[in-house]
SETI-361982 format. One record per residue (C-alpha): x, y, z. Coordinates in steps of 0.1 Angstrom, whole numbers, plus 5000, padded with zeros to 4 digits. Layout:
N
<r><X>X</X><Y>Y</Y><Z>Z</Z></r>
...
//
This chain:
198
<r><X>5000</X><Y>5000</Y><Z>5000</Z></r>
<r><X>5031</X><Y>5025</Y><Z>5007</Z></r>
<r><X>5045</X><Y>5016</Y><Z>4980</Z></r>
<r><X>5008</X><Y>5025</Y><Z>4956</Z></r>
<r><X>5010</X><Y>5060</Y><Z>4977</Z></r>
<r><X>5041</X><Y>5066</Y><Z>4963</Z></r>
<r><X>5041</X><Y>5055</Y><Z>4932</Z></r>
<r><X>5007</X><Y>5080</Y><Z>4928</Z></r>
<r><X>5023</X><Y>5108</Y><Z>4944</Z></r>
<r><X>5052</X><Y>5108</Y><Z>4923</Z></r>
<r><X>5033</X><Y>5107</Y><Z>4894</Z></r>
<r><X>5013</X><Y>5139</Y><Z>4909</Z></r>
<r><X>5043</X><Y>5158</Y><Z>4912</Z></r>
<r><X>5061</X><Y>5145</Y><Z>4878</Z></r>
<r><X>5025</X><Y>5158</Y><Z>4862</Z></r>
<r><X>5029</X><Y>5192</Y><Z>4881</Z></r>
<r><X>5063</X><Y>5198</Y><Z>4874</Z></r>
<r><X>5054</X><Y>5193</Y><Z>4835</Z></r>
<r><X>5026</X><Y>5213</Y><Z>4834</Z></r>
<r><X>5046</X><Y>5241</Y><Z>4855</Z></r>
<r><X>5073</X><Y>5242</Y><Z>4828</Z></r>
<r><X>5048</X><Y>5246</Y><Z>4798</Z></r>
<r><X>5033</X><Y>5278</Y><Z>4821</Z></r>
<r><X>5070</X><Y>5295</Y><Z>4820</Z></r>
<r><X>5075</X><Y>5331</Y><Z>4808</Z></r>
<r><X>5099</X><Y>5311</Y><Z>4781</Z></r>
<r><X>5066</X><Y>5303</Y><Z>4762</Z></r>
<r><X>5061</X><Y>5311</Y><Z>4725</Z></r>
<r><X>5032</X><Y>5308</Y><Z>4705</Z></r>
<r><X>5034</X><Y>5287</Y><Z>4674</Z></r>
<r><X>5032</X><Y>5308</Y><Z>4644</Z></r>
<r><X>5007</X><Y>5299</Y><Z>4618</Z></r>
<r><X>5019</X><Y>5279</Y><Z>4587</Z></r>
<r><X>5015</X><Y>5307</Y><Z>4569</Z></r>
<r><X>5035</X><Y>5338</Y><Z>4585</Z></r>
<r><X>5039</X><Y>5362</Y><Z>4561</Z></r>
<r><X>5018</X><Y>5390</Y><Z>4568</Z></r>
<r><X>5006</X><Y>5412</Y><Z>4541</Z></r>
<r><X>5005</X><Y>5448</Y><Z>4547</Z></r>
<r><X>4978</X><Y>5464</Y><Z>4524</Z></r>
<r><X>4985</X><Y>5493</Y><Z>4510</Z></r>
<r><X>4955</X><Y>5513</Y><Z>4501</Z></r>
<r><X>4958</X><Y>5522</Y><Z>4460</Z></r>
<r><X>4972</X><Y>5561</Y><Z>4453</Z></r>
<r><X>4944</X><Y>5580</Y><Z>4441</Z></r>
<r><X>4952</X><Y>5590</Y><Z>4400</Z></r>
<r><X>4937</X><Y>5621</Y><Z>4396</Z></r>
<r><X>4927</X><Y>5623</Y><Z>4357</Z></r>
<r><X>4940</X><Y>5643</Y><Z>4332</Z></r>
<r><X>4911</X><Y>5662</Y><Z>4314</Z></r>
<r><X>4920</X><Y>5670</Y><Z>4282</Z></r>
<r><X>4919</X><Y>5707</Y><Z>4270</Z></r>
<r><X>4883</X><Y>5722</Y><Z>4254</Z></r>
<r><X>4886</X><Y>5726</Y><Z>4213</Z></r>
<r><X>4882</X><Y>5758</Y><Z>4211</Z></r>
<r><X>4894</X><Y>5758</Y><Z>4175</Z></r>
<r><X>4868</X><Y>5737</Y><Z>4157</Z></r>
<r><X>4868</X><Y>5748</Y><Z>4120</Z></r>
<r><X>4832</X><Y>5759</Y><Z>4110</Z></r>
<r><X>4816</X><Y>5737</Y><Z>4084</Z></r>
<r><X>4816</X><Y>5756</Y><Z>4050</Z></r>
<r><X>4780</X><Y>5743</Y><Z>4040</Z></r>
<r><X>4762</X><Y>5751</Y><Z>4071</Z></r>
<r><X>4743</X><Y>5782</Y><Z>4065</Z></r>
<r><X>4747</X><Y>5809</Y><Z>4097</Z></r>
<r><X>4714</X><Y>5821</Y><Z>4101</Z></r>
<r><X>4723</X><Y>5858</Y><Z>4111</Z></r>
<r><X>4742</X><Y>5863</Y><Z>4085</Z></r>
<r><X>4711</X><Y>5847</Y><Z>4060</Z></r>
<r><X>4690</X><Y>5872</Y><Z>4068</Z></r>
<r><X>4706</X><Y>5902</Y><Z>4071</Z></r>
<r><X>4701</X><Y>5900</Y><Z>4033</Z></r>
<r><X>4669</X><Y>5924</Y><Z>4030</Z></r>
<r><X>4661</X><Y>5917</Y><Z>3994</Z></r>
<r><X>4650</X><Y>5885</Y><Z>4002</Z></r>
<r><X>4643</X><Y>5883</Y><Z>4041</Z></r>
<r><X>4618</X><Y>5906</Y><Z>4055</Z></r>
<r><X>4634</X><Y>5929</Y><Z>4084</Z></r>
<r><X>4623</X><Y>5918</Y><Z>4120</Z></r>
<r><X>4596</X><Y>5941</Y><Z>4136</Z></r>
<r><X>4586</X><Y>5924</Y><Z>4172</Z></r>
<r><X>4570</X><Y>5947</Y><Z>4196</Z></r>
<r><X>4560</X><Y>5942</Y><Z>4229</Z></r>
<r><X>4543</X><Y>5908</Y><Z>4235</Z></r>
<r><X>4546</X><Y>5901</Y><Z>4196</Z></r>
<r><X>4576</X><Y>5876</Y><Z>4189</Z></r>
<r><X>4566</X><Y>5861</Y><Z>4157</Z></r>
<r><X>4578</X><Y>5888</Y><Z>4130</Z></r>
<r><X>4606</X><Y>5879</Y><Z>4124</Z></r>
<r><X>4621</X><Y>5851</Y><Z>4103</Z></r>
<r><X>4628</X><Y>5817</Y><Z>4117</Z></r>
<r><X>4660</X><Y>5794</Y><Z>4111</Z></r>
<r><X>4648</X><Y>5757</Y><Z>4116</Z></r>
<r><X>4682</X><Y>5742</Y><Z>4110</Z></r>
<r><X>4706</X><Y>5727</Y><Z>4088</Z></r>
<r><X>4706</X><Y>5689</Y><Z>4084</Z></r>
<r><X>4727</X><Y>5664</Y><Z>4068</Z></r>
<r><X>4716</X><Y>5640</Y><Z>4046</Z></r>
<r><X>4733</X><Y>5615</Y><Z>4022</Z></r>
<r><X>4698</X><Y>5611</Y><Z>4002</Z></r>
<r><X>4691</X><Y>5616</Y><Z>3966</Z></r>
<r><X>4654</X><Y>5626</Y><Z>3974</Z></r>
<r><X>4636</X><Y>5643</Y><Z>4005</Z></r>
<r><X>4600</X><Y>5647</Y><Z>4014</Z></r>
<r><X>4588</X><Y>5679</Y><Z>4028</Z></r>
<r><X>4552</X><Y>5677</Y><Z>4046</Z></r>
<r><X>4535</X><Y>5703</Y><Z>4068</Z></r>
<r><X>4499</X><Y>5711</Y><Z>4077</Z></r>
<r><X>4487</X><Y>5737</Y><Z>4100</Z></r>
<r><X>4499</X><Y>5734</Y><Z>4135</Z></r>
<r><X>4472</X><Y>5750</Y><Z>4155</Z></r>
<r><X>4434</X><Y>5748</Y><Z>4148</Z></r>
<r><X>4427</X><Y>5752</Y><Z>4110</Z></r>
<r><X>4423</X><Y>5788</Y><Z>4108</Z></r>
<r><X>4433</X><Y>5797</Y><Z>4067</Z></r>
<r><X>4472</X><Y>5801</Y><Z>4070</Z></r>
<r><X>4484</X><Y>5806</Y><Z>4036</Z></r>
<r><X>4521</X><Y>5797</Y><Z>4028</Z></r>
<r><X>4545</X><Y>5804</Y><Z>3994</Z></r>
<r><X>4572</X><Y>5776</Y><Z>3991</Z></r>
<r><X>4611</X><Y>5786</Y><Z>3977</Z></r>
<r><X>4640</X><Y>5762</Y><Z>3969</Z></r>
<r><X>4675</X><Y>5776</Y><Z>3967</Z></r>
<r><X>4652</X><Y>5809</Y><Z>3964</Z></r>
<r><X>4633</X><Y>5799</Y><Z>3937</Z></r>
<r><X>4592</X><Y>5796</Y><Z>3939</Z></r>
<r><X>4581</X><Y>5760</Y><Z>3933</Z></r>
<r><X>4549</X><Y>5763</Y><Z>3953</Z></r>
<r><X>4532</X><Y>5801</Y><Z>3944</Z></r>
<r><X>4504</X><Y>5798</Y><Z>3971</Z></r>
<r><X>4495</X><Y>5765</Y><Z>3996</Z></r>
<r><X>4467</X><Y>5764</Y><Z>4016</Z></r>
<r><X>4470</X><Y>5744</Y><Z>4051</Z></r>
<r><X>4445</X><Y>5725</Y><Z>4065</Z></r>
<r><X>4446</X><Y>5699</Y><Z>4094</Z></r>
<r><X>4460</X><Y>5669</Y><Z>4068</Z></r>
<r><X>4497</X><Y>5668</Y><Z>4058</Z></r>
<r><X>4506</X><Y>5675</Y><Z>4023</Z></r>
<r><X>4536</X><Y>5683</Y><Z>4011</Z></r>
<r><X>4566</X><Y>5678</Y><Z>3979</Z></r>
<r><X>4590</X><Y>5656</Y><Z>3969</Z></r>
<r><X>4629</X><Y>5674</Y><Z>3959</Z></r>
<r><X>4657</X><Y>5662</Y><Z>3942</Z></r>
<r><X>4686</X><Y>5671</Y><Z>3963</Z></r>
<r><X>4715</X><Y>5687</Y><Z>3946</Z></r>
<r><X>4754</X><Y>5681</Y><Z>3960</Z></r>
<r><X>4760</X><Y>5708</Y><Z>3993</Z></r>
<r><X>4733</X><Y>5731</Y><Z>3998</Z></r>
<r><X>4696</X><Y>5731</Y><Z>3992</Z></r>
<r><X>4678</X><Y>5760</Y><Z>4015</Z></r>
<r><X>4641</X><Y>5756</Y><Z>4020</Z></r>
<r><X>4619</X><Y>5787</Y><Z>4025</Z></r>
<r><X>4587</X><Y>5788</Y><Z>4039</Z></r>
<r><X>4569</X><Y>5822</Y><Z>4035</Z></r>
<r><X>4537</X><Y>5831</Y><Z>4054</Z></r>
<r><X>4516</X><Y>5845</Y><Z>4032</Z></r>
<r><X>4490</X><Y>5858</Y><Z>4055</Z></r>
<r><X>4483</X><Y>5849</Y><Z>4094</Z></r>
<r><X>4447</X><Y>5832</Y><Z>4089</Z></r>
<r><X>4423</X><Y>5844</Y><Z>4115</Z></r>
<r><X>4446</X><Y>5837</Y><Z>4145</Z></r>
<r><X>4479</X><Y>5853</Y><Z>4147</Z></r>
<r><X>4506</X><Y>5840</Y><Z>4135</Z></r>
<r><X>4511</X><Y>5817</Y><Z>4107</Z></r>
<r><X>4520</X><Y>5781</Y><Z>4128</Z></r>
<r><X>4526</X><Y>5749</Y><Z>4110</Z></r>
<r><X>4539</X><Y>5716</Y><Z>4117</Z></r>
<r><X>4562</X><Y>5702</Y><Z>4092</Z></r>
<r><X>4584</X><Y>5669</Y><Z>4083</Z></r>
<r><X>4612</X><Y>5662</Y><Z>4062</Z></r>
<r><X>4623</X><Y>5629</Y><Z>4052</Z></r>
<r><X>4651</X><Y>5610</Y><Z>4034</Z></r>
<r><X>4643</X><Y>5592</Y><Z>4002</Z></r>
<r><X>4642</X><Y>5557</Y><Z>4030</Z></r>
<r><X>4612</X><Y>5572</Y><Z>4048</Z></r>
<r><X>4635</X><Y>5579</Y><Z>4083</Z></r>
<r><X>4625</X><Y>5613</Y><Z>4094</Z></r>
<r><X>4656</X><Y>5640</Y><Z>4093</Z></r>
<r><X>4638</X><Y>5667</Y><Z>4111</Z></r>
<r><X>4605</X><Y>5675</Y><Z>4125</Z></r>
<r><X>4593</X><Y>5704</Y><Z>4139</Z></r>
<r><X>4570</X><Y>5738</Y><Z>4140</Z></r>
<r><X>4572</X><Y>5773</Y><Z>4128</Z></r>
<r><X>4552</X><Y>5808</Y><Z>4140</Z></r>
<r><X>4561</X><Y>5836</Y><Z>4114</Z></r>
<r><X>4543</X><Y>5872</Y><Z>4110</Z></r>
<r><X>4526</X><Y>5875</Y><Z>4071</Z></r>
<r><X>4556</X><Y>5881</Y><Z>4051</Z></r>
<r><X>4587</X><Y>5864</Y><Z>4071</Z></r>
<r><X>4600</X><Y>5831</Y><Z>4060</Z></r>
<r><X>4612</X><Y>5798</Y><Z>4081</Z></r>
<r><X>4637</X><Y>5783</Y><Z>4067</Z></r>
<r><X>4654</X><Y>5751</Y><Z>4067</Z></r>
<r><X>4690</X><Y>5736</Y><Z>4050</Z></r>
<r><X>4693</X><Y>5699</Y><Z>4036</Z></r>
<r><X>4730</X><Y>5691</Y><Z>4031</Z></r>
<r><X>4735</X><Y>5665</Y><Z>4009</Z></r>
<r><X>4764</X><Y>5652</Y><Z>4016</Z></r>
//
């Protein structure tokens, strides 16, 4: 029996020892298998270049400026808006580019039929005297010539509310629309729009 007591209390204090020596301050941690650390380093912020504005862009020599159009008096009225009138004067309705052989021009009146009268021009010659809108589109077919071919829409009178307001359309010889839009003119002023067949 003395010699069970011992054996146990040996044991006890071989078991203590141990476990005293793992509790030393010469303890280390193992280190993980993999124990490189990666520092991240945030990205540096690229601030962009933005390139400079082209200031320089060289004017296209077909497009048609519309102040300097019609300033010429022989065949542009003069403007003459007074207060709370701002339809005599002429209207530009743009220049458009086109690669089409053939365009077709419709318009009808914009508002409520109300006898608007118009005169049609192309390149400044007359090739509708006097056209009566009503509430359907009508309109012409015109062989486009190579650059510029300036369409003039003249009001003829103002119908019995002022002004002279139409819708109109113009589209390539595929039937996709190029422009569509309105115009308000006094009796005598013109709205104008240039096809640039290209």
């Amino acid at each position: 029996m003395k010699r069970i007591f011992f054996t146990i209390m040996m044991m006890a204090i071989a078991l203590q020892g141990y476990a005293q020596k793992e509790m030393s301050n010469k303890y280390r941690a193992i280190p993980p298998a993999d124990s490189k650390m990666r520092e991240i380093v945030p990205p540096k912020e690229i601030i962009p270049r933005i390139a400079p504005l082209e200031f320089t862009k060289k004017p296209d020599s077909l497009e048609i400026n519309p102040e300097e159009l019609f300033k010429n008096t022989m065949l542009y009225k003069k403007e003459a808006n007074t207060d709370g009138i701002f339809y005599r004067r002429n209207q530009f309705l743009g220049n458009f580019k086109t690669k089409a052989f053939v365009s077709t021009i419709r318009y009808r009146d914009a508002a409520f039929v109300d006898g608007d009268k118009i005169k049609v021009y192309l390149n400044d010659k007359i090739i509708e005297p006097e056209v009566g809108l009503n509430g359907e589109f009508q309109g012409f077919k015109i062989n486009l010539v190579p650059g510029i071919n300036k369409i003039d829409f003249e009001a003829l009178n103002e119908g019995s509310a002022s002004p002279n307001t139409a819708e109109f359309q113009v589209y390539d010889d595929k039937g996709v629309a190029i422009e569509a839009s309105q115009w308000n003119v006094g009796t005598g002023y013109k709205a104008t729009i240039v096809l640039i067949k290209e």
